[in-house]
Backbone as CSV, one residue per row, in Angstrom:
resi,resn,N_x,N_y,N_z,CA_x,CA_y,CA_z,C_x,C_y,C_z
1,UNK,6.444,17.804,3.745,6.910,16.920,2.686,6.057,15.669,2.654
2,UNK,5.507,15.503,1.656,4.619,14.276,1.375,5.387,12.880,1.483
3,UNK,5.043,11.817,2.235,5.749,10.681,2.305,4.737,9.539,1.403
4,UNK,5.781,9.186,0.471,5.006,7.963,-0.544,5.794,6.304,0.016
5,UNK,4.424,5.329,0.645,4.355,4.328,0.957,3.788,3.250,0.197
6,UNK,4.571,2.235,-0.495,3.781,1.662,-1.002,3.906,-0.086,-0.661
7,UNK,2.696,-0.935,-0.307,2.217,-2.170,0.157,2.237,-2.868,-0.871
8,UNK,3.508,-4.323,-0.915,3.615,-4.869,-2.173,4.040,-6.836,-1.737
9,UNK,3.683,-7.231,-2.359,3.801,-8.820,-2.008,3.541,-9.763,-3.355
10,UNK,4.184,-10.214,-3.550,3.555,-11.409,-4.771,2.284,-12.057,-4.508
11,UNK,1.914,-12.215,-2.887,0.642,-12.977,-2.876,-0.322,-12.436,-2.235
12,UNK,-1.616,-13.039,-2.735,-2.852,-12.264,-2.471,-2.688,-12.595,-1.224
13,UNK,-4.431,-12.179,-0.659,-4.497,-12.353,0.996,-3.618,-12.379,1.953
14,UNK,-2.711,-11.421,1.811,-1.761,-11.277,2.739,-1.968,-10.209,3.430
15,UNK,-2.585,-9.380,3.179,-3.139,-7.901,4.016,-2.641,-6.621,3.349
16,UNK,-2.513,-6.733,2.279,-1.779,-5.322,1.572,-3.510,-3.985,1.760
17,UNK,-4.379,-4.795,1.054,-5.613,-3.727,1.049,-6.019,-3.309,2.257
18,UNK,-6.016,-4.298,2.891,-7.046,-4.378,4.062,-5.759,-3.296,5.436
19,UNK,-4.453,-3.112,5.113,-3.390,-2.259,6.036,-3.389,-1.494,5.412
20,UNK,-3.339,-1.326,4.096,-3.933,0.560,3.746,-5.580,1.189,4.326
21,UNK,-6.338,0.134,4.015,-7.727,0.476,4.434,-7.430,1.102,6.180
22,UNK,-7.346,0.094,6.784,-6.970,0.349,8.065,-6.087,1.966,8.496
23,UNK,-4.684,1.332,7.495,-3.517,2.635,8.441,-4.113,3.925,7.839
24,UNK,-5.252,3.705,6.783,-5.472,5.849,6.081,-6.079,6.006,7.239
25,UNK,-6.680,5.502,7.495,-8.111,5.872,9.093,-6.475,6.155,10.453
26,UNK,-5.574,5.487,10.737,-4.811,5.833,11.687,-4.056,6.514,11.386
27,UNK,-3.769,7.103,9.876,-2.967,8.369,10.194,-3.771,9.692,9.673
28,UNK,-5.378,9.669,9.636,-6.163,10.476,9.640,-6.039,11.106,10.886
29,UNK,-6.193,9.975,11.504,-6.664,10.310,12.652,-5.580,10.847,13.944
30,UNK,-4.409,10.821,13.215,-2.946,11.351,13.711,-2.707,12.765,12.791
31,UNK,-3.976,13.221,12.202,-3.744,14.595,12.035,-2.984,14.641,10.246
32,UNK,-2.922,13.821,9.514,-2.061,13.796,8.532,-3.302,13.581,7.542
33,UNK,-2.816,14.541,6.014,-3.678,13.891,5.220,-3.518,13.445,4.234
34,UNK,-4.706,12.247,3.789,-3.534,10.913,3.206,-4.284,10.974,1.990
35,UNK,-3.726,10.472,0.898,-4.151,9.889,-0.172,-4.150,8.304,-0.389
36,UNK,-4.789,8.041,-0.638,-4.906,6.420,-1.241,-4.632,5.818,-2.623
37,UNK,-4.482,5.315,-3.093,-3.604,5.186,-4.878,-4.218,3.977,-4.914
38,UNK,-5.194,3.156,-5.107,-5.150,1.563,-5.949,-4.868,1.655,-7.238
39,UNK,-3.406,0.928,-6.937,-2.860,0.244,-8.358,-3.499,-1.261,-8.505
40,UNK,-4.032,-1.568,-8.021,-4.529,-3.377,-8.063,-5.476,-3.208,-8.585
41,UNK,-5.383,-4.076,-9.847,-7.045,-4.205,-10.799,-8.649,-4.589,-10.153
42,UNK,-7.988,-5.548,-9.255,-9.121,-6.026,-8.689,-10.229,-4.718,-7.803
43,UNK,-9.056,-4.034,-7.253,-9.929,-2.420,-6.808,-10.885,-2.890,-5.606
44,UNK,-10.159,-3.719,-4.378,-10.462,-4.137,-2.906,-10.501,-2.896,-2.772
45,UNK,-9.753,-1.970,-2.224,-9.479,-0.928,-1.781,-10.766,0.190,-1.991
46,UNK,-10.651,0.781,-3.470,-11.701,1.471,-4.210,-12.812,0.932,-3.384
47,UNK,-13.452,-0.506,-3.268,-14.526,-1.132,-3.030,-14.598,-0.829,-1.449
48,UNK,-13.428,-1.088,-0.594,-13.559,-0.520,0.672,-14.309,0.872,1.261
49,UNK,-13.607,2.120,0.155,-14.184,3.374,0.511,-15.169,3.657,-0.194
50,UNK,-15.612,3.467,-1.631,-16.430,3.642,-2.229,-17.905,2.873,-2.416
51,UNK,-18.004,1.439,-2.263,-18.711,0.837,-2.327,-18.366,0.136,-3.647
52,UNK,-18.752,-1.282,-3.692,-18.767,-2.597,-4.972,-19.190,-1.404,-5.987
53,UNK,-20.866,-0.970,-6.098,-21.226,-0.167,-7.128,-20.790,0.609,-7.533
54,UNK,-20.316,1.617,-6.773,-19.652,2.563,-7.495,-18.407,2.565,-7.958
55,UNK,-17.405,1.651,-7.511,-16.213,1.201,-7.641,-16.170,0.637,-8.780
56,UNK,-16.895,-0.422,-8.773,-16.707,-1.038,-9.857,-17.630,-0.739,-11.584
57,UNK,-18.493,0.388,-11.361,-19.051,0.942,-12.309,-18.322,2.595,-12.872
58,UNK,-16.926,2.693,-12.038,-16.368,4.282,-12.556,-16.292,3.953,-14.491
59,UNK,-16.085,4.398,-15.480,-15.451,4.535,-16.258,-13.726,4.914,-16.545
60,UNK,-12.829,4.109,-17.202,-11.705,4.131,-17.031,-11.076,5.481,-16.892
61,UNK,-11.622,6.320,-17.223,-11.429,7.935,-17.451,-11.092,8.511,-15.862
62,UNK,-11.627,7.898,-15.059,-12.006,8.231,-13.648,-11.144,7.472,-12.908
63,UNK,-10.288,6.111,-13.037,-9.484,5.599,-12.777,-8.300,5.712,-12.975
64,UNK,-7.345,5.025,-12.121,-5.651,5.134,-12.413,-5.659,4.860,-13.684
65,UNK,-6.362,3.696,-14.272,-6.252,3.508,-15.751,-6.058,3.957,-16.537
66,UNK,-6.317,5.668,-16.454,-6.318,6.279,-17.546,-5.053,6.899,-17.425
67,UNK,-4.106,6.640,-16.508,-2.726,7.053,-17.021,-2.013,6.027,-17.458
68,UNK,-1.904,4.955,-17.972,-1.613,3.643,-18.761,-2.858,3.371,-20.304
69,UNK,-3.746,4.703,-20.325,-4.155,4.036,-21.362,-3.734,5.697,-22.225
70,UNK,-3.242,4.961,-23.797,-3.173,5.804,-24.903,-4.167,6.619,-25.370
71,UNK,-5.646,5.999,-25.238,-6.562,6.418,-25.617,-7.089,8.002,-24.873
72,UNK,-6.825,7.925,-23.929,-6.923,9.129,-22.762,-6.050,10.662,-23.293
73,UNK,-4.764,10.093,-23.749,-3.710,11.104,-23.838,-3.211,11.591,-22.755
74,UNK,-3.549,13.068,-22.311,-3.070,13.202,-21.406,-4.221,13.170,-20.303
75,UNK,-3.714,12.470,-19.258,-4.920,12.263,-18.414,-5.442,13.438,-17.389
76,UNK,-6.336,13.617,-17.162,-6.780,15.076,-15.760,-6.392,14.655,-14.892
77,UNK,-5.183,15.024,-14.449,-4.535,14.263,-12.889,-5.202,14.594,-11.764
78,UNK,-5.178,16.104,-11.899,-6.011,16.427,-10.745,-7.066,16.510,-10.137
79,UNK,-8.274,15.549,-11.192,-9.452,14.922,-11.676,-9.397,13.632,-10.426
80,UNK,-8.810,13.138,-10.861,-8.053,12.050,-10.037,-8.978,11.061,-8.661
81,UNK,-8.050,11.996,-7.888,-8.194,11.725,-6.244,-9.657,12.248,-6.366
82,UNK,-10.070,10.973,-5.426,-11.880,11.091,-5.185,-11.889,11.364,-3.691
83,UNK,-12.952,12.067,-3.322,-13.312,12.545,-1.898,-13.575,10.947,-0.992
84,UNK,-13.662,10.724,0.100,-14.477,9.671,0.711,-14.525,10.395,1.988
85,UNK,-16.022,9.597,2.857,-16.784,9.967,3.446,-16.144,11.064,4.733
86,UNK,-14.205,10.122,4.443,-13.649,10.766,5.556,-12.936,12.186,5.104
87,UNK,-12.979,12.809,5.988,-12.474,14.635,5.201,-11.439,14.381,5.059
88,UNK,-10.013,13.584,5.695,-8.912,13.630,5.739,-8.271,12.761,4.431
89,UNK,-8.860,11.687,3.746,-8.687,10.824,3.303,-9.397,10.769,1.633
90,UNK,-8.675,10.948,0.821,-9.135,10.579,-0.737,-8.420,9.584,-1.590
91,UNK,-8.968,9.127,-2.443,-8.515,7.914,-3.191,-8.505,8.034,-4.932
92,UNK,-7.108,7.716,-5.223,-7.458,7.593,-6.653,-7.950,6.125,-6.882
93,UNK,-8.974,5.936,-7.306,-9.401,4.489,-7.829,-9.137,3.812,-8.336
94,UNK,-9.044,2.488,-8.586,-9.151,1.562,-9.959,-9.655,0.411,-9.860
95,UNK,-10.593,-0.205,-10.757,-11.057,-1.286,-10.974,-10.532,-2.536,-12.588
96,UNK,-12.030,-3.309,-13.031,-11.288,-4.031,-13.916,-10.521,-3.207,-15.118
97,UNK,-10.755,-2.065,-15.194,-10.342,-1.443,-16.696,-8.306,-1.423,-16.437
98,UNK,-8.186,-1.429,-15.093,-6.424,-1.169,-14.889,-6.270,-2.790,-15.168
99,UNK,-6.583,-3.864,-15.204,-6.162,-5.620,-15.687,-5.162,-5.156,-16.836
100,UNK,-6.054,-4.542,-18.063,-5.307,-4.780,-19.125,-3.678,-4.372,-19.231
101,UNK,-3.525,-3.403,-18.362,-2.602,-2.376,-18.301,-1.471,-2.856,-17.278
102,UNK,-1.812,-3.741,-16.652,-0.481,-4.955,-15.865,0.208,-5.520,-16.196
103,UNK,0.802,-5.362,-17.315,1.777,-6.191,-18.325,3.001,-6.521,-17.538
104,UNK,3.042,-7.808,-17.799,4.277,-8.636,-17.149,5.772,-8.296,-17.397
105,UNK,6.021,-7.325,-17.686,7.515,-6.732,-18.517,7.751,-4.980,-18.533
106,UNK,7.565,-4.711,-17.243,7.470,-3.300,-17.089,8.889,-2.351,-17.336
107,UNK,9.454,-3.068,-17.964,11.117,-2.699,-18.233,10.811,-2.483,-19.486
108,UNK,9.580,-2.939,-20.307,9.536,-2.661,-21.806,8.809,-1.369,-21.868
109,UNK,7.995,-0.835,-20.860,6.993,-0.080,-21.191,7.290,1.417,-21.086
110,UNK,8.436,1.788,-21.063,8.474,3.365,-21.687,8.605,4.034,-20.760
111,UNK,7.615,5.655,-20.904,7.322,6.186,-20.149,6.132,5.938,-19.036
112,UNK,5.839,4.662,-19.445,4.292,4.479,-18.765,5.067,3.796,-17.200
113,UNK,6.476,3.532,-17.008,6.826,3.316,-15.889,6.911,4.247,-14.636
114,UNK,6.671,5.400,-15.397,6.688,6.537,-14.349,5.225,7.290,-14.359
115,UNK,4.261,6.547,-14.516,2.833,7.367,-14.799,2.624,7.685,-13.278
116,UNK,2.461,6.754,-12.451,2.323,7.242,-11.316,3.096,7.977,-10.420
117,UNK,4.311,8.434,-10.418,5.090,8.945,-10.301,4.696,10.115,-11.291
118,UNK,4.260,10.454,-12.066,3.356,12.012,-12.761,3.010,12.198,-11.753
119,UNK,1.567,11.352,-11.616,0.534,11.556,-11.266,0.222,12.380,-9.480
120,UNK,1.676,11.757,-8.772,2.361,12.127,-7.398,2.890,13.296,-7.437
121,UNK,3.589,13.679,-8.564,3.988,15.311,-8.843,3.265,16.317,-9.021
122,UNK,2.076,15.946,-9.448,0.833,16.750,-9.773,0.104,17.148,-8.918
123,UNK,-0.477,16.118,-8.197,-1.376,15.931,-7.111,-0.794,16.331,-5.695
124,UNK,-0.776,17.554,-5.031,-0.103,17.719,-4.172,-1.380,18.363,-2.769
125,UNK,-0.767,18.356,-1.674,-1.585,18.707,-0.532,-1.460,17.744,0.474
126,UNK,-0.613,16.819,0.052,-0.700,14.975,1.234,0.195,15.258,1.964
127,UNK,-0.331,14.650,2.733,1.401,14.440,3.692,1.639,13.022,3.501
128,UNK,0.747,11.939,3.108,0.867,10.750,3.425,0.222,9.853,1.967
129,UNK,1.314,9.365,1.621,0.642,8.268,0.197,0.413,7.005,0.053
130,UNK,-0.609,6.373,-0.002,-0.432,4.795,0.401,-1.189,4.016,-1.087
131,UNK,0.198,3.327,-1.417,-0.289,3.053,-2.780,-0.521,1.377,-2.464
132,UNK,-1.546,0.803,-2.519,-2.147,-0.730,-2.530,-1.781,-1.213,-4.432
133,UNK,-1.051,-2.236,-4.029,-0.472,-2.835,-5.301,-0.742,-4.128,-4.987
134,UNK,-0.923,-4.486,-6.467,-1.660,-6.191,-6.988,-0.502,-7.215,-6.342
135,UNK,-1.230,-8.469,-6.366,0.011,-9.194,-6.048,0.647,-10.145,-7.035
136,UNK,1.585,-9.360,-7.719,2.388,-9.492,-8.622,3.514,-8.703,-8.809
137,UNK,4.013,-8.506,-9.480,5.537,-7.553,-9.969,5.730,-6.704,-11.273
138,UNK,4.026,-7.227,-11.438,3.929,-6.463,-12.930,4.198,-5.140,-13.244
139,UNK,3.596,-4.041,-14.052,3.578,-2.733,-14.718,3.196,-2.189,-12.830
140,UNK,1.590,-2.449,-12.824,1.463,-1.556,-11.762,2.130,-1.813,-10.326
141,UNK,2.956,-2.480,-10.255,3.634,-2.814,-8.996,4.824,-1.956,-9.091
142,UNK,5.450,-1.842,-10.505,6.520,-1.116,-10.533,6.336,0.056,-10.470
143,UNK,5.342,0.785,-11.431,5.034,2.040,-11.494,4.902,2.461,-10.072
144,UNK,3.917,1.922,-9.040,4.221,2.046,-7.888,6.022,2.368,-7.057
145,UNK,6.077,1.249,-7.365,7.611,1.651,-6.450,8.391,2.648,-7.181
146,UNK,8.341,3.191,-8.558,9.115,4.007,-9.105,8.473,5.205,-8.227
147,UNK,7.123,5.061,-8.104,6.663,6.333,-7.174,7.088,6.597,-6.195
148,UNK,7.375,5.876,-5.277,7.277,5.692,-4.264,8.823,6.253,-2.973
149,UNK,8.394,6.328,-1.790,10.203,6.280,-0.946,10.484,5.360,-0.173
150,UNK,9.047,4.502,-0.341,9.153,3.441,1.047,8.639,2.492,0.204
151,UNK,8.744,1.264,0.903,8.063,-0.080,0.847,7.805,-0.942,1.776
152,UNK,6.711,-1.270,2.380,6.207,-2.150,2.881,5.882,-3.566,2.654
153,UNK,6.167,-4.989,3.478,5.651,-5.581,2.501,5.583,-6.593,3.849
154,UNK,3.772,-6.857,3.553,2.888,-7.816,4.590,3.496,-9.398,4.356
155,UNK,3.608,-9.976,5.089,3.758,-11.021,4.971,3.486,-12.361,6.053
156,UNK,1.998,-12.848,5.736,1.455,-13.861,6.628,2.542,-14.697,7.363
157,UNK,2.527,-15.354,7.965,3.488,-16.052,8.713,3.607,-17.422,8.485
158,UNK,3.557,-17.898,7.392,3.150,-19.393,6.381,4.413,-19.705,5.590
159,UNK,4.043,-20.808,4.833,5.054,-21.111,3.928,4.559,-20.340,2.417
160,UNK,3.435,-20.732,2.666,2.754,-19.577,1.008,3.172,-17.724,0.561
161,UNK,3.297,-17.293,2.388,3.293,-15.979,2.474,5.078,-15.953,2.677
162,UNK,5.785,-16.340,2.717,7.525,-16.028,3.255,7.631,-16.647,1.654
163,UNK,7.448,-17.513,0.612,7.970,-17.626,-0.548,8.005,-16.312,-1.304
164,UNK,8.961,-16.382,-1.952,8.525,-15.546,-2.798,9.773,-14.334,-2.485
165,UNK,10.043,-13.924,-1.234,10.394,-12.992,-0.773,11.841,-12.471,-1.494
166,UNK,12.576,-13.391,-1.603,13.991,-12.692,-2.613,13.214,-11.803,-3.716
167,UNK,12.467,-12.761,-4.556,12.013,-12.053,-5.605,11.478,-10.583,-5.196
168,UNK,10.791,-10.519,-4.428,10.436,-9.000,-4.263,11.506,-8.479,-3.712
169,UNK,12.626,-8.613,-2.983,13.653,-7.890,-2.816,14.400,-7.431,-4.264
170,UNK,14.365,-8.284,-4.910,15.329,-8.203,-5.987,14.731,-6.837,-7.141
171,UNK,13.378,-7.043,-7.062,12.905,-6.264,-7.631,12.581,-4.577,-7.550
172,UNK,12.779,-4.636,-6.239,13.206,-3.585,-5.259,13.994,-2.992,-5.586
173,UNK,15.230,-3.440,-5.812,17.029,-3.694,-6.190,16.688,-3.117,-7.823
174,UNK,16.071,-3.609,-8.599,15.977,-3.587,-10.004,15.387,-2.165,-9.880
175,UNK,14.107,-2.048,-8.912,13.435,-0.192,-9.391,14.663,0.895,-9.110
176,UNK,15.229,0.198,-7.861,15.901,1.370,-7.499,16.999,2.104,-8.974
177,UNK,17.214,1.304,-10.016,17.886,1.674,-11.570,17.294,3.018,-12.269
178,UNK,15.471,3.384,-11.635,14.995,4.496,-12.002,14.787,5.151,-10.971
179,UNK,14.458,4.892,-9.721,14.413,6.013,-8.391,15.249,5.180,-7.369
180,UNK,16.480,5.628,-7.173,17.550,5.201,-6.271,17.539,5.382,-4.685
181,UNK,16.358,6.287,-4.699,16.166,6.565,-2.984,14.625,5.830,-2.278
182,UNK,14.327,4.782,-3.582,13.600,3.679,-2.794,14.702,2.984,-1.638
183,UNK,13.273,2.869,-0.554,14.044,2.427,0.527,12.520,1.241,1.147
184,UNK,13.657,0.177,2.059,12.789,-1.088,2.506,12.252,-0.217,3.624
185,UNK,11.267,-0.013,4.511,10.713,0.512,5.427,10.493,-0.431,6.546
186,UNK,10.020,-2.110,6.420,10.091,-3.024,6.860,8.646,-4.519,6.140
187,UNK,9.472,-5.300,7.077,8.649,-6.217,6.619,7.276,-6.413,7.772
188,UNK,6.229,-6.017,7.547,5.106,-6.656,8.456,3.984,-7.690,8.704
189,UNK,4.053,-8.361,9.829,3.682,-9.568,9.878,2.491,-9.661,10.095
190,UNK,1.267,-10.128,9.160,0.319,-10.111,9.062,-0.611,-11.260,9.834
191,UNK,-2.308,-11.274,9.654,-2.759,-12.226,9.731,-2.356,-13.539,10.606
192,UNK,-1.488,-12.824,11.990,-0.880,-13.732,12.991,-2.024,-14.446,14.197
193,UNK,-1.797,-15.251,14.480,-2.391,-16.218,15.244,-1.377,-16.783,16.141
194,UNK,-1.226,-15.973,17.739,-0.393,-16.416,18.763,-0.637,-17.826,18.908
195,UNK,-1.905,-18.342,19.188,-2.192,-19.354,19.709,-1.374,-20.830,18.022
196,UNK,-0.562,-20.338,17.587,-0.520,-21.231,16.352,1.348,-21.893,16.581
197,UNK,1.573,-22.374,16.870,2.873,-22.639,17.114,3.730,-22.355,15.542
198,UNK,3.038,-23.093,14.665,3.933,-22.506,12.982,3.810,-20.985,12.895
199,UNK,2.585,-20.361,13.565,2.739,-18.876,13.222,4.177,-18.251,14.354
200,UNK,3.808,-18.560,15.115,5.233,-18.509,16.477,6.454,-18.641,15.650
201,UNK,7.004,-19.704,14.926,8.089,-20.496,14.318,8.264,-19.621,13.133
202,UNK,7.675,-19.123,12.289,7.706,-18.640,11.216,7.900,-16.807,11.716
203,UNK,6.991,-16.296,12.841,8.037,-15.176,13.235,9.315,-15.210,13.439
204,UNK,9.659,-16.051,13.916,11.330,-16.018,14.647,11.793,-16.229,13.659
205,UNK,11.510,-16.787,12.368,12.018,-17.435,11.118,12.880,-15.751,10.781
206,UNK,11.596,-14.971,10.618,11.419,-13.869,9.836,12.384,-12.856,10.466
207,UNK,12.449,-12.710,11.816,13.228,-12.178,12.516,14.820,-12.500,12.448
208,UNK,15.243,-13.685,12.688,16.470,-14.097,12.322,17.011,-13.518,10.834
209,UNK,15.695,-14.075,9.941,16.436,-13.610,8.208,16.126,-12.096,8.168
210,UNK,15.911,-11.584,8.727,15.707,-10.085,8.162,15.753,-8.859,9.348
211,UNK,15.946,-9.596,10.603,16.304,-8.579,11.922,15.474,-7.285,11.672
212,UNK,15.877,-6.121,11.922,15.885,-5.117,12.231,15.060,-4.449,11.472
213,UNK,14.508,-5.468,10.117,13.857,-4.764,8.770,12.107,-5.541,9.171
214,UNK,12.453,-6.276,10.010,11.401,-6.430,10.538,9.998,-5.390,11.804
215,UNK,9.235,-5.314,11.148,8.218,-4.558,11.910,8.050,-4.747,13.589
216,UNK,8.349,-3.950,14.146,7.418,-4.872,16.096,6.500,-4.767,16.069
217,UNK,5.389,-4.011,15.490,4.002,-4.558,15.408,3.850,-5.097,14.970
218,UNK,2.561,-6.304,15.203,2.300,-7.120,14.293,0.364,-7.176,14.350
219,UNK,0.063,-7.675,12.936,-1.168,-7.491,12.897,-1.576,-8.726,13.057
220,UNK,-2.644,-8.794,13.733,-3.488,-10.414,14.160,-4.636,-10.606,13.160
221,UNK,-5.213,-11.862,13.327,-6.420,-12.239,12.236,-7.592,-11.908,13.004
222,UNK,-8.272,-10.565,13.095,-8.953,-9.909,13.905,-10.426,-9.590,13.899
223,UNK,-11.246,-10.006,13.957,-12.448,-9.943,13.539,-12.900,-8.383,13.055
224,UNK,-12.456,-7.630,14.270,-12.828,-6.134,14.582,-12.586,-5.765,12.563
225,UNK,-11.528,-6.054,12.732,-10.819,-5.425,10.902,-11.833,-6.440,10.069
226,UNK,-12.580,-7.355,9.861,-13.233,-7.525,9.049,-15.028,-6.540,9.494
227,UNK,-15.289,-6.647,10.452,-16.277,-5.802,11.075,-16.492,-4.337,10.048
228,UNK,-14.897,-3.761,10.794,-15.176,-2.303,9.978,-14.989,-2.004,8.721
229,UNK,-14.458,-3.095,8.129,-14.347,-3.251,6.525,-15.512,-3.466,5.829
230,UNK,-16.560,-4.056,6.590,-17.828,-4.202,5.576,-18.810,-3.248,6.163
231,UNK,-18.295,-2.082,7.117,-19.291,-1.161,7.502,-18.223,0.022,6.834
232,UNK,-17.610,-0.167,5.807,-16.616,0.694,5.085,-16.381,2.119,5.998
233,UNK,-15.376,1.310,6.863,-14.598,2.546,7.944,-13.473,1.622,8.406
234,UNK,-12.768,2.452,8.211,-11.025,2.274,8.967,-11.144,1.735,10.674
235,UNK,-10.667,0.489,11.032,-11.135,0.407,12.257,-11.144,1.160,12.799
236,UNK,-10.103,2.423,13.312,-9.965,3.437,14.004,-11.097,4.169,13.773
237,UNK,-11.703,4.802,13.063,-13.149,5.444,13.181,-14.155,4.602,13.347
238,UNK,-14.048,2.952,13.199,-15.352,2.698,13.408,-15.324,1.838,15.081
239,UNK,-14.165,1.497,15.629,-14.294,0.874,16.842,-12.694,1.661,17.625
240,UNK,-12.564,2.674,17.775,-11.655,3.307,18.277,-10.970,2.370,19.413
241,UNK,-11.652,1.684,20.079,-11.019,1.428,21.683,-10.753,-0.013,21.703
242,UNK,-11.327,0.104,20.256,-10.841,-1.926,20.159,-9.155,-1.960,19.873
243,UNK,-9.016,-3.478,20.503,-7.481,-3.874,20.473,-6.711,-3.772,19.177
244,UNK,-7.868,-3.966,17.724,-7.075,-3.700,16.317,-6.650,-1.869,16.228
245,UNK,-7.717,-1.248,16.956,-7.580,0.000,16.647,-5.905,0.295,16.875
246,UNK,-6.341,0.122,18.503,-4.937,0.163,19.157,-3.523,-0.237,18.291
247,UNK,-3.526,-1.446,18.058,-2.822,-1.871,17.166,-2.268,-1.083,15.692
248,UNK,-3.394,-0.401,15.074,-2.963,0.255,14.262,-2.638,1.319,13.938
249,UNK,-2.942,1.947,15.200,-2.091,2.881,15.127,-0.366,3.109,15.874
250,UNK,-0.801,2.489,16.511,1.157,1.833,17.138,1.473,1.451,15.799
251,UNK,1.330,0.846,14.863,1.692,0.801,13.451,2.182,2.081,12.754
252,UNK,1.392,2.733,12.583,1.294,4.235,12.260,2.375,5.241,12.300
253,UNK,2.650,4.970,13.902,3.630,5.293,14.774,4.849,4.747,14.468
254,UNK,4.870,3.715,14.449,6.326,2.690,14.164,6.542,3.349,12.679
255,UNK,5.846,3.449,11.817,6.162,3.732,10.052,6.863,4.789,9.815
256,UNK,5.645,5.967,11.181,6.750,6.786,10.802,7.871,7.131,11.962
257,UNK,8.285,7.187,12.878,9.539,6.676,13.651,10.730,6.351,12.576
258,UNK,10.108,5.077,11.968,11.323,4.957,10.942,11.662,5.558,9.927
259,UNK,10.344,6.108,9.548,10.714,7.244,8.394,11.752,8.311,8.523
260,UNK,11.240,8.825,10.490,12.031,9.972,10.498,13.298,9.846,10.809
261,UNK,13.706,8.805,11.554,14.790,8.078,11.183,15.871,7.598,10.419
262,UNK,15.108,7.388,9.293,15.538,7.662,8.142,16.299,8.671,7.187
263,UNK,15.227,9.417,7.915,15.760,10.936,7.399,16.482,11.693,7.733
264,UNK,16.712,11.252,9.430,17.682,12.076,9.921,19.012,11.198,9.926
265,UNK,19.504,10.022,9.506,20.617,9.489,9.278,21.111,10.220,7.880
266,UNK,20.226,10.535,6.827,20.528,11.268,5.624,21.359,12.883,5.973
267,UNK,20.130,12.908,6.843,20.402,14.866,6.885,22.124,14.747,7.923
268,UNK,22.652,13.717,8.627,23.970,13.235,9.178,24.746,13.350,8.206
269,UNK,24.419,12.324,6.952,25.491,12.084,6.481,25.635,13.007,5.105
């Protein structure tokens, strides 16, 4: 059974791209095979596995875009998902052509709320879906979570990165009106710095308000993860024995733990 995960936050630089980039390489490498989804216009992600050039030169036809654009009709889904270098791991793309298609009012837009959610019905062979979403609440954030069974959601350990947070709960609350078995998976704490006493203060913050929905791993501000990001490889394939590696895949592990967890409180009740 394919598990759909999707990484969502109102604010940029919080680690949404850069923990999909990372966790496809750690649950490659745990034997699972994953798909990648960029819903974010900007297309970090795309640019991660593919390269700036080619990423950002696809034609919309070749992108998520073309299931939000009219002009397409019906789109080649199974066209889609692009190969990358890693055997385990493919990506549907998107760059600037998905901007237009982020409309701030995704409650107006029809059937185009469930495009990706097609596009997940179609596309089958994964065990593992990791959809990177913009940081906003727009069209493609929703379409995402309508896809989706999980949600993740990074959150630096700041006052910039913890705002915000009802709102994405709420909105959560609001998808679940079209797929009711969205579920919170947890909150994970990004871009941490032990040595920071506000980063210290702002965990425990996070822990108190949200207990148990909180992640025990936590990701640090790690050089290694910028390293293998511009030698476009998942830390885990490109520095296996480093401490981020380590790290991310105890992540990996924890995601799904709770997944199955999850599932077996269902199959109880």
């Amino acid at each position: 059974m394919t598990t759909t995960i999707c990484l969502i936050n109102q604010k940029g630089g919080c680690g949404k791209s850069s923990t999909c980039f990372h966790l496809a390489g750690a649950f490659a490498l745990q034997g699972h095979r994953v798909l990648l989804v960029d819903a974010d216009p900007q297309g970090s992600l795309s640019q991660g596995f593919l390269g700036s050039a080619i990423a950002e030169n696809l034609p919309a036809s070749a992108t998520l875009a073309s299931l939000f654009d009219d002009e397409f009709g019906f789109a080649d889904l199974h066209s889609l998902p692009q190969p990358t270098e890693f055997e385990q791991i493919s990506i549907v793309p998107s760059n600037q052509h998905l901007a237009q298609h982020n409309r701030p009012v995704p409650e107006n837009e029809g059937m185009k709320q469930f495009a990706v959610r097609e596009l997940l019905e179609t596309v089958t062979g994964y065990d593992v879906v990791l959809i990177d979403c913009p940081p906003n609440l727009y069209l493609c954030s929703w379409a995402s979570m309508v896809a989706s069974d999980f949600v993740v959601i990074p959150v630096p350990p700041e006052d910039f990165g913890t705002q915000g947070l009802r709102t994405v709960h709420q909105a959560i609350d609001n998808v679940r009106k079209l797929n009711p078995d969205l579920r919170r998976l947890g909150h994970l704490v990004t871009r941490y710095d032990a040595r920071l006493l506000v980063h210290q203060s702002y965990h425990a913050k996070l822990q108190t308000l949200y207990r148990d929905t909180v992640l025990d791993t936590v990701i640090p501000e790690a050089s290694a993860f910028k390293v293998a990001l511009t030698c476009r490889k998942p830390v885990g394939l490109y520095s296996p024995r480093s401490p981020a590696a380590k790290l991310t895949d105890q992540l990996a592990h924890e995601l799904m733990n709770r997944i199955a967890a999850r599932y077996s409180r269902q199959h109880v009740a």
